[in-house]
C-alpha positions as CSV (number, residue, x, y, z in Angstrom):
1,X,20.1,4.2,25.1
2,X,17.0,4.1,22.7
3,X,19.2,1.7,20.3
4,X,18.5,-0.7,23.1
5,X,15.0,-0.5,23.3
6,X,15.0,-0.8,20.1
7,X,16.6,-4.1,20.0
8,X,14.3,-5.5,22.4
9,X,11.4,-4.9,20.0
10,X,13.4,-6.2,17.3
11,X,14.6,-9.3,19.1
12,X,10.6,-10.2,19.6
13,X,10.4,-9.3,15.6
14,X,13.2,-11.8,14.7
15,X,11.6,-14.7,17.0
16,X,8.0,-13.8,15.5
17,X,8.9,-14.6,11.4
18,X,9.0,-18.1,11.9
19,X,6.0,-18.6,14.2
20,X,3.9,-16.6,11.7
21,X,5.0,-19.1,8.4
22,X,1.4,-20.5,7.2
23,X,1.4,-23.4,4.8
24,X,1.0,-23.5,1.8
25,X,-1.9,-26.0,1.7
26,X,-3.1,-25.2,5.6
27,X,-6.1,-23.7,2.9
28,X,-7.1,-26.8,1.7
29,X,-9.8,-24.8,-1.0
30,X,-6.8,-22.8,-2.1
31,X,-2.9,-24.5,-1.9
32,X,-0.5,-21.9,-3.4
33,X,2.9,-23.0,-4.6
34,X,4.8,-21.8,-1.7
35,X,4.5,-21.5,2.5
36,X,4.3,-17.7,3.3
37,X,4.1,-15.2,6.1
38,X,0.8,-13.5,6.5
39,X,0.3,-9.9,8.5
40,X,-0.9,-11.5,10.9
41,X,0.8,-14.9,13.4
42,X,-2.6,-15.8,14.3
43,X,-6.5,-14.2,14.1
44,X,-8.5,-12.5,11.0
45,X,-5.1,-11.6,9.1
46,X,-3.3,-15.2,8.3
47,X,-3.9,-14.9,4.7
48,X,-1.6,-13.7,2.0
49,X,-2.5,-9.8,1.4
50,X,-1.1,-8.3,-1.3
51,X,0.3,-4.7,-0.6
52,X,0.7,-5.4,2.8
53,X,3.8,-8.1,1.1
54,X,5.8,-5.4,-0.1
55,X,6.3,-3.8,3.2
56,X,6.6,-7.7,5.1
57,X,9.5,-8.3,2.7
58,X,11.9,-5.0,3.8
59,X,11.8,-6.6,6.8
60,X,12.5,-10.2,5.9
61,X,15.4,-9.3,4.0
62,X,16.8,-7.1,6.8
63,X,16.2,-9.8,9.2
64,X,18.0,-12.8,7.2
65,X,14.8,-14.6,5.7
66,X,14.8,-13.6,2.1
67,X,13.7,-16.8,1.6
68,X,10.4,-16.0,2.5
69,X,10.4,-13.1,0.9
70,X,10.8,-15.3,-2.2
71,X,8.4,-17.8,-1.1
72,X,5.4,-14.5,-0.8
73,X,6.1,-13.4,-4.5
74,X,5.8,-16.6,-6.3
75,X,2.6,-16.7,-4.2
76,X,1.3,-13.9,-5.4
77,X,2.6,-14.6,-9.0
78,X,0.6,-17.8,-8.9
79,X,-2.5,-16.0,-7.8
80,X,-1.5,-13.5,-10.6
81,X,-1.7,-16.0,-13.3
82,X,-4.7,-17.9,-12.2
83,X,-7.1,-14.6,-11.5
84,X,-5.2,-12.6,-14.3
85,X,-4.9,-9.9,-11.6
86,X,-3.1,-9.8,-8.2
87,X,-6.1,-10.3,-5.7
88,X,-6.4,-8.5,-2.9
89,X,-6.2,-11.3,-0.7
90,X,-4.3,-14.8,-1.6
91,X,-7.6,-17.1,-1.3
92,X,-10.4,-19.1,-3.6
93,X,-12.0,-15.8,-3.6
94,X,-10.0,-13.5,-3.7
95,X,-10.3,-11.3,-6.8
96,X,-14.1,-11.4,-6.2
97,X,-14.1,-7.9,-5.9
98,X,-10.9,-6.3,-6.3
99,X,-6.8,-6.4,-6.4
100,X,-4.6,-3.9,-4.6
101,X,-2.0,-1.4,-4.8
102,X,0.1,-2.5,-7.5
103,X,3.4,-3.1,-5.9
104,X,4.4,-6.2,-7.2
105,X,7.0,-4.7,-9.4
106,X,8.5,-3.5,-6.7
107,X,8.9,-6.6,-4.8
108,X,10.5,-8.3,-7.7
109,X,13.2,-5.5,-7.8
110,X,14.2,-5.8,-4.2
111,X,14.4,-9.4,-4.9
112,X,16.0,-9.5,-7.9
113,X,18.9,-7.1,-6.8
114,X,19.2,-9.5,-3.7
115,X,19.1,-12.4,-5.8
116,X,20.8,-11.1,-9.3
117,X,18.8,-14.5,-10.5
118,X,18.1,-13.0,-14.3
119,X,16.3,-16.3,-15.5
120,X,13.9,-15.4,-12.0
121,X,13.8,-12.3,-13.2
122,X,12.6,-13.1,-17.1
123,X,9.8,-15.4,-16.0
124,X,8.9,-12.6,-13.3
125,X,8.7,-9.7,-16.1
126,X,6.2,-11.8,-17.9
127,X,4.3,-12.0,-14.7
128,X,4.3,-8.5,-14.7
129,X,3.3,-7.9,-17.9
130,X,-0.3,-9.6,-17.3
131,X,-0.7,-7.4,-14.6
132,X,0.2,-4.2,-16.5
133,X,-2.5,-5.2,-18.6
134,X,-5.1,-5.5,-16.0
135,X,-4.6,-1.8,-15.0
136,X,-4.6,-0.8,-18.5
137,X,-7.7,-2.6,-19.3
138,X,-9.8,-3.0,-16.3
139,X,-8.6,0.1,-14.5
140,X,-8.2,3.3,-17.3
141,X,-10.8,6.5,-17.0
142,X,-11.3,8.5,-19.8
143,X,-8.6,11.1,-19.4
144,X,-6.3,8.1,-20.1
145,X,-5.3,7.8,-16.1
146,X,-5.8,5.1,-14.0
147,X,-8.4,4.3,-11.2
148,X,-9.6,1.9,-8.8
149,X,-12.6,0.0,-9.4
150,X,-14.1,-3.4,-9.1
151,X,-13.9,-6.8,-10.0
152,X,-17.8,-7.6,-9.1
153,X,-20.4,-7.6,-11.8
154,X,-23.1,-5.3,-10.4
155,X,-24.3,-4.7,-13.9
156,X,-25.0,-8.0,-14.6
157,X,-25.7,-10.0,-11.1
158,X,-26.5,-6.5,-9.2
159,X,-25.6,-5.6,-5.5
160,X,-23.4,-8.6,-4.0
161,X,-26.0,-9.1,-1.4
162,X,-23.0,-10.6,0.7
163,X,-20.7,-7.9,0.5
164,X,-23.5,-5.1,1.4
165,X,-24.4,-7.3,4.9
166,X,-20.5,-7.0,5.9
167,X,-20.5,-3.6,5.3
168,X,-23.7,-3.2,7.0
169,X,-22.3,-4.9,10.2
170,X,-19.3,-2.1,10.0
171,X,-21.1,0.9,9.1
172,X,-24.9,0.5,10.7
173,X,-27.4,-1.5,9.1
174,X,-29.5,1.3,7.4
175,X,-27.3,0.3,4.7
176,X,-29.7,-3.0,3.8
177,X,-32.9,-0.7,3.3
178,X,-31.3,0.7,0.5
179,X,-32.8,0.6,-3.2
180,X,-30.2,-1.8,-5.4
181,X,-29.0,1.2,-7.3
182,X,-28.1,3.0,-4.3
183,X,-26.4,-0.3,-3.2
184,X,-24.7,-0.7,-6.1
185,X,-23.1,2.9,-6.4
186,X,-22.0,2.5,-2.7
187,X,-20.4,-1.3,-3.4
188,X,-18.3,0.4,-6.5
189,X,-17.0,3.2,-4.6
190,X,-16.1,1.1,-1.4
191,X,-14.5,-1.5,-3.3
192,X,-12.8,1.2,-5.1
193,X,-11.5,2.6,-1.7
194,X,-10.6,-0.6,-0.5
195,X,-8.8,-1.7,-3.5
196,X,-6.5,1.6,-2.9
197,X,-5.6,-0.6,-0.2
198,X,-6.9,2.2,2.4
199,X,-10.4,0.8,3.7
200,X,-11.2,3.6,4.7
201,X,-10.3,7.3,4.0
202,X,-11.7,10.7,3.9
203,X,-9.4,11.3,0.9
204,X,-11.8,10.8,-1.7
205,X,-15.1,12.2,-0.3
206,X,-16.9,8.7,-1.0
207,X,-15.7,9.2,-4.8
208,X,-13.4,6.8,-5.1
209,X,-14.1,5.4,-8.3
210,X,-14.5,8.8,-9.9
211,X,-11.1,9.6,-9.1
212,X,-7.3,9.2,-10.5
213,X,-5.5,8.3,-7.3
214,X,-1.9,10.0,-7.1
215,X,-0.9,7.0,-5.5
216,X,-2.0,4.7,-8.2
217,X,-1.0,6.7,-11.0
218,X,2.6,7.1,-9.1
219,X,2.5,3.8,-8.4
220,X,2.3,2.8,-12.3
221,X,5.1,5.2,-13.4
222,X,7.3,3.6,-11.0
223,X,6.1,0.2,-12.6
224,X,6.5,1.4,-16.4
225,X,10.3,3.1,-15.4
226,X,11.5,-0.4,-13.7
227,X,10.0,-2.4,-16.3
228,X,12.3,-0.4,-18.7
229,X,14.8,-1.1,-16.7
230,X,14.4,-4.9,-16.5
231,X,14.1,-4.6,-20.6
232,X,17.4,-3.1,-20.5
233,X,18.9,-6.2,-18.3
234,X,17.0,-8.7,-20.3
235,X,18.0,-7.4,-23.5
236,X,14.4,-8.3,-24.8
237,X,13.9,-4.9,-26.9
238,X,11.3,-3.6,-24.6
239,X,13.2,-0.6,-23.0
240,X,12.3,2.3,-25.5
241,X,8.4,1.2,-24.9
242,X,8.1,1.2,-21.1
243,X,10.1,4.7,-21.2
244,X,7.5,5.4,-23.8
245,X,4.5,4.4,-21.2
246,X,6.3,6.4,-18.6
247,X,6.3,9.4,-20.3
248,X,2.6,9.5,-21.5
249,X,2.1,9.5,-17.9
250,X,3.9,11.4,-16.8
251,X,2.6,14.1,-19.4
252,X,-0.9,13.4,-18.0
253,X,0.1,13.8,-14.2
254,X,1.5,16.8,-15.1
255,X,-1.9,17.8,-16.9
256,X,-4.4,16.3,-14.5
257,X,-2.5,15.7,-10.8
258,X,-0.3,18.6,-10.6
259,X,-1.1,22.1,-8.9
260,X,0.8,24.8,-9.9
261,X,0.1,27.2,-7.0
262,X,1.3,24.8,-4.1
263,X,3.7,22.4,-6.6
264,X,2.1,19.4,-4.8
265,X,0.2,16.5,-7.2
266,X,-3.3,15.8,-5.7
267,X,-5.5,13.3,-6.7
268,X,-7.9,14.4,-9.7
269,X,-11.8,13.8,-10.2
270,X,-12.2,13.3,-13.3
271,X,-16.0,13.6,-13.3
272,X,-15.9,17.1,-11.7
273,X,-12.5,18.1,-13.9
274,X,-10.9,19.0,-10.6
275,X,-8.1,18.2,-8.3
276,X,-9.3,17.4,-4.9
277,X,-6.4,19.7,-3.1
278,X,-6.8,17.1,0.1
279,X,-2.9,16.6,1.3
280,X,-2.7,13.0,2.3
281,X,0.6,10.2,2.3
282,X,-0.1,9.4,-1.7
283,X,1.6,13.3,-2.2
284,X,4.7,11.6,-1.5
285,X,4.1,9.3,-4.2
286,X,5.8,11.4,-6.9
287,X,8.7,12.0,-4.5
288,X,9.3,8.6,-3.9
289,X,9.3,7.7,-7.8
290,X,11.2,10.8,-8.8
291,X,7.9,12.3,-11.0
292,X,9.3,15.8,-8.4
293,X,11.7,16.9,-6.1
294,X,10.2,20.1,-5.2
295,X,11.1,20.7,-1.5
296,X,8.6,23.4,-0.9
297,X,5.9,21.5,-1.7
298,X,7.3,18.8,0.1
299,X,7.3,20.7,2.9
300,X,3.9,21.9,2.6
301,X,2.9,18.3,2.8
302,X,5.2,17.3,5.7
303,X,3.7,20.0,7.6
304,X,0.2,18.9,7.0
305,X,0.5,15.2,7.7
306,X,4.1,14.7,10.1
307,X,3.0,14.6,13.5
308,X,5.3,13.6,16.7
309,X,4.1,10.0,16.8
310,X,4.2,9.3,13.0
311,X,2.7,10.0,9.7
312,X,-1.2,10.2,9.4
313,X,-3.2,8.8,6.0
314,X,-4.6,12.0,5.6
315,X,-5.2,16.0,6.9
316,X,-7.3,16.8,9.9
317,X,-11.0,16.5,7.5
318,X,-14.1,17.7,9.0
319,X,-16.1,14.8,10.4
320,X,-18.9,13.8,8.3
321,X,-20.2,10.5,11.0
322,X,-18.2,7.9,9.1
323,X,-15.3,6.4,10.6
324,X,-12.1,6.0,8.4
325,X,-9.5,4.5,10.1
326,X,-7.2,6.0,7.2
327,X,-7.3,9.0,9.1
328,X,-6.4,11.6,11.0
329,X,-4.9,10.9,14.1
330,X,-4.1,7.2,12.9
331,X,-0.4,6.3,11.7
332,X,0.0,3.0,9.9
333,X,3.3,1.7,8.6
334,X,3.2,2.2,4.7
335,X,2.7,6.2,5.4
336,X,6.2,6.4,7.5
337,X,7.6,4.1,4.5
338,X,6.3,6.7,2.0
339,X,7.2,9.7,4.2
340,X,10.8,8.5,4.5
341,X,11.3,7.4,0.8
342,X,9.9,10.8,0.0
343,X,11.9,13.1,2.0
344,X,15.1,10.8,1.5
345,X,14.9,11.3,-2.1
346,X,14.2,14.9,-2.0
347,X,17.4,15.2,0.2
348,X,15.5,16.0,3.3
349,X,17.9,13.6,5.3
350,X,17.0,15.2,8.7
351,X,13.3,14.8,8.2
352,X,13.8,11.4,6.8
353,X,15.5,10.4,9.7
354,X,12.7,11.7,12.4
355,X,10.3,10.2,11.1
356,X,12.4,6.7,11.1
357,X,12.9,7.8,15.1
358,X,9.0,8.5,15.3
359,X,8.2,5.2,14.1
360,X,10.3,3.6,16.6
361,X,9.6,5.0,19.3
362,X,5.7,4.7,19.0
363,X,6.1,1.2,17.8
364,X,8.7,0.2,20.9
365,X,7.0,2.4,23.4
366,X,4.1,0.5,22.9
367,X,6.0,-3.2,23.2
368,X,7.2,-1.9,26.6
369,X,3.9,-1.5,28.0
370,X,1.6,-4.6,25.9
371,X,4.0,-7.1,24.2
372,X,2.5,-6.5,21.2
373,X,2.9,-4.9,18.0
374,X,-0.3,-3.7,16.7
375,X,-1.4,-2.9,13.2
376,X,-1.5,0.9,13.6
377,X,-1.2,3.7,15.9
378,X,-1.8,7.3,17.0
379,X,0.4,9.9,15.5
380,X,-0.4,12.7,17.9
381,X,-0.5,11.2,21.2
382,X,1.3,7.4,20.7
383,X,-0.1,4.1,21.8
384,X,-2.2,2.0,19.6
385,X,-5.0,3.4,17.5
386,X,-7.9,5.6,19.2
387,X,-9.8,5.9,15.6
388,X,-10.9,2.3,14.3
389,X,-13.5,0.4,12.6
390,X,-12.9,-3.1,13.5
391,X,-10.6,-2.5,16.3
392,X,-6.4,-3.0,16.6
393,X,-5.1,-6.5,15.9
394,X,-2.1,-7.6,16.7
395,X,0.2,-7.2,13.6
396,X,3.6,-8.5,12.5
397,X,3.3,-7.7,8.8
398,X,4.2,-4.2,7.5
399,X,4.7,-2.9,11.0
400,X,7.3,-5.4,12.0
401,X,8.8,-5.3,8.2
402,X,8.9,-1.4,8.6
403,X,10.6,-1.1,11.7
404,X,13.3,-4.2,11.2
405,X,14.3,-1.6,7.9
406,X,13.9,1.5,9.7
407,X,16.3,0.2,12.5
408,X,18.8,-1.0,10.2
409,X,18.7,3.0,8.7
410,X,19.4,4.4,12.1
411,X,22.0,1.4,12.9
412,X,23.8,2.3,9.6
413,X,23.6,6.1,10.8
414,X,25.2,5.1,14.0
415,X,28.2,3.8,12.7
């Protein structure tokens, strides 16, 4: 029975949390408040990262260590507070370039209605409310949406010289001959695309920095509607406000993002005045977040990016020589999160529910034959990823968080 199988990948899951607890001064240049559990047990990954937290914590919960769940957010609320943006990876350095999807409100929700700690939950929502205004400062295009950019300051220190030889070393070194303006423009729109969280994608044509995600803007809505929320259980007067900041954005989605011929909300480039009409996970961003529940653009989207092994990044894109390992055929854990949310909220409960099998299949199939869970996969043909730029490390992270959730869906459906 495939429940058992399951269970023997979760079993090595359960056994794993512990082993991968880093502490909180084993970075003697940078001791946070708190031990934590990093994506990775050991290797490149044993720092705090920040998106990647939101997914590590489903599972954490599920699996009976909310305590460490805890233990990541104050870490990332300390880092918060001392960079005056989440950074994109919990280290001395970390802001030097960029924060990440912000998705700390989200992980203060789940812990707050496990918790029900409202004095937590005060000093959290003024946590939040620093990062609210980095976005609103640091990250606003003209139209009055949001974008991701960059910490570094290439207008007054130029190219990082640093960060152009690692990319060099990933994507060939021709890279180093260019002039500084040239490196420049290709350090903002790379840090851009890696502050999205998805280093990298075909999504944005190499524009990232001239475009208002879907996923970000979603993302913020989402934020501004739970803040209100938390205003409301806080009594604080705020409520009225957030809905306020909610509903200015969602007037400009509706403006900017949304396509009225398919129904679906694409990212927008705001330098061109056009809507990029690439399907990738970020259209189920206003599923997730209730902005639509349009089932025939849902499907439309479903169609484009479900495949039988999982959920890919993005649509099959023409090749243009890069490598984007946020992809087509790839399949990485926050894309079956999203694809589940989405269709679950739509009231595609069937769909929902194959792509929760998908996921475990490909993920346990995989622990059968290597022992190992990895930190993505294919979506057409299963196994570990065929499309990479720095190869497949052994994950527990988001892809162990994911699945320990994603069981407990199908365990609940069982009974």
């Amino acid at each position: 029975m495939k429940i058992a199988r399951y269970e023997k990948t979760h079993e090595y899951i359960k056994a794993s949390w512990k082993k991968a607890v880093k502490k909180r001064d084993c970075d003697q240049n940078f001791v946070m408040p708190y031990d934590y559990i990093p994506p990775c047990v050991d290797g490149a990954f044993t720092s705090l990262f920040y998106w990647d937290t939101y997914f590590t914590n489903l599972g954490l919960y599920d699996d009976d260590f909310g305590e460490y769940a805890f233990n990541n957010i104050e870490d990332l609320k300390f880092c918060l507070r001392k960079f005056g943006c989440v950074p994109n990876t919990c280290r001395a350095n970390g802001a030097m370039h960029a924060s990440q999807p912000p998705l700390l409100f989200l992980m203060v929700e789940d812990y707050f209605d496990y918790s029900l700690d409202a004095e937590w939950l005060r000093d959290s929502y003024a946590a939040l409310e620093t990062e609210y205004a980095f976005w609103q400062t640091k990250r606003i295009a003209p139209n009055g949406l949001n974008r991701y950019w960059r910490n570094y300051d290439c207008e007054t220190l130029g190219a990082d010289e640093g960060w152009t030889k690692w990319y060099a070393r990933r994507h060939g070194e021709r890279i180093l001959t260019l002039s500084t303006a040239e490196k420049i423009e290709l350090q903002t729109q790379k840090t851009a695309e890696g502050e999205g969280g998805e280093d990298h994608t075909p999504r944005y044509g190499g524009k990232a920095a001239d475009v208002n995600p879907i996923d970000l803007n979603g993302y913020l809505y989402g934020f501004e509607k739970t803040m209100a929320r938390f205003a409301a259980i806080l009594e604080n007067g705020e409520e009225k406000l957030w809905k306020a900041r909610a509903e200015k954005r969602l007037a400009l989605l509706n403006e900017y993002c949304y396509d009225p011929q398919t129904g679906v909300y694409f990212d927008y480039n705001y330098k061109t005045g056009k809507r990029t009409g690439i399907y990738c996970s970020a259209c189920y961003i206003p599923f997730v977040f209730g902005i639509t529940k349009d089932r025939k653009a849902l499907a439309k989207i479903n169609e484009r990016l479900i495949h039988r092994h999982g959920v890919s990044p993005c649509q099959i894109m023409p090749p243009d020589g890069d490598v984007y390992q946020w992809g087509y055929p790839n399949t990485w854990a926050p894309n079956n999160w999203w694809a589940y949310i989405a269709n679950t909220r739509a009231g595609n409960e069937e769909t929902a529910q194959n792509v929760v099998r998908a996921y475990l299949d490909t993920v346990s199939s995989e622990f059968e034959k290597s022992g190992k869970l990895y930190e993505k996969y294919d979506a057409v043909v299963g196994g570990k990823a065929t499309v990479n730029e720095y190869g497949v490390p052994e994950m527990l992270g988001w892809t162990a968080g994911v699945f320990s959730r994603f069981l407990s869906s199908v365990l609940i459906k069982e009974k």
